[in-house]
C-alpha positions in Angstrom: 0.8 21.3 4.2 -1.6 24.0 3.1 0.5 25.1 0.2 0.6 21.5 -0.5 -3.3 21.2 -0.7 -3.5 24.1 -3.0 0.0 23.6 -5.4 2.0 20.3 -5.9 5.6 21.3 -4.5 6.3 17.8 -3.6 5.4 13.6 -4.5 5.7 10.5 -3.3 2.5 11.0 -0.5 3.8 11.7 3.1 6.9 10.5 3.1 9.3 13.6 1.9 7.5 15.2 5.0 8.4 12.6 7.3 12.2 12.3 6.1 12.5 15.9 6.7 11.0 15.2 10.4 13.8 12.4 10.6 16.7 14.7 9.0 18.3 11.6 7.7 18.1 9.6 10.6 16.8 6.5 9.5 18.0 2.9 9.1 17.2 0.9 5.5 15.5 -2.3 6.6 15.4 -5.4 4.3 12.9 -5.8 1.7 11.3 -8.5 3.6 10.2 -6.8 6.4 7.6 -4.8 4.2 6.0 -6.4 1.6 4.8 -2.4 -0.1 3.4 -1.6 -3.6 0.2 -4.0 -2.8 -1.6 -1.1 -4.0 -0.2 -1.9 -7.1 0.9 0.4 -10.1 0.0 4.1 -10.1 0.3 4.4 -13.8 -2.1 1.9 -15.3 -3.4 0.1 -12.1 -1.9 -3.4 -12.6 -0.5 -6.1 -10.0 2.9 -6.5 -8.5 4.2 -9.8 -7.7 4.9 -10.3 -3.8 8.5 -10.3 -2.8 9.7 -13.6 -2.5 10.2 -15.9 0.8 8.9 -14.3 3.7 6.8 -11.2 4.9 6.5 -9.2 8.0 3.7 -6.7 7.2 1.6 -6.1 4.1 1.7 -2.4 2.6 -1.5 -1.4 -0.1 0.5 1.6 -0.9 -0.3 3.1 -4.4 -3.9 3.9 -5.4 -5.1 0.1 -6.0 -6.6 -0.6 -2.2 -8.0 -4.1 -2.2 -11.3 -2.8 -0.4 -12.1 -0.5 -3.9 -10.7 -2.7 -6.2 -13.4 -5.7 -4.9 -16.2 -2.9 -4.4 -15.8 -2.2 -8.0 -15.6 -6.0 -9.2 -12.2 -5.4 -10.5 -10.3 -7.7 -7.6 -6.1 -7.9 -8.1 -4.8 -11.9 -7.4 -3.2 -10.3 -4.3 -6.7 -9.3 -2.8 -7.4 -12.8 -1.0 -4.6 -11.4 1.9 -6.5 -8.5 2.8 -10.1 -10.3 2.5 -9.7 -12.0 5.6 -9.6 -9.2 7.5 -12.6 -7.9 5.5 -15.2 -7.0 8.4 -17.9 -6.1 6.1 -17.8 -9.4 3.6 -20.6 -11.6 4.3 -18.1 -14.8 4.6 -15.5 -13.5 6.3 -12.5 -16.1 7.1 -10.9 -16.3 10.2 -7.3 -15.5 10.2 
């Protein structure tokens, strides 16, 4: 990790660390279970759709975190799922 911090020598966040931890043993699970990419798109900061049907947990991965994105008045569609659980909004809805 410290030659990380000081030279790139891998992407994709914490998860080439953590597959190396695993050594390959891991299990796909369907795309349903984890609605990821909430965070929307790296490259020019855009929306993703959600998957369709049914969601077991909401992912914000990427750099678009809904608590930024409606601190700096520029809110995504998708932000109204995380602003329930928005302790610090002044009208805060009960989930």
């Amino acid at each position: 990790m410290e030659i990380q911090k000081r030279e790139r020598i891998y992407y994709l966040g914490s998860l080439p660390p953590f597959l190396l931890v695993f050594a390959g043993d891991v299990v796909g699970l369907d795309h349903r279970w984890n609605q990821h990419g909430l965070g929307g798109d790296n490259l020019n900061g855009g929306c993703r759709a959600l998957h369709p049907g049914p969601v077991s947990l909401l992912h914000w991965s990427g750099k678009g975190k809904p608590w930024d994105r409606v601190d700096a008045g520029k809110p995504c569609h998708l932000d109204f799922l995380w602003k329930v659980y928005d302790l610090f909004s002044p009208v805060s809805v009960a989930a």
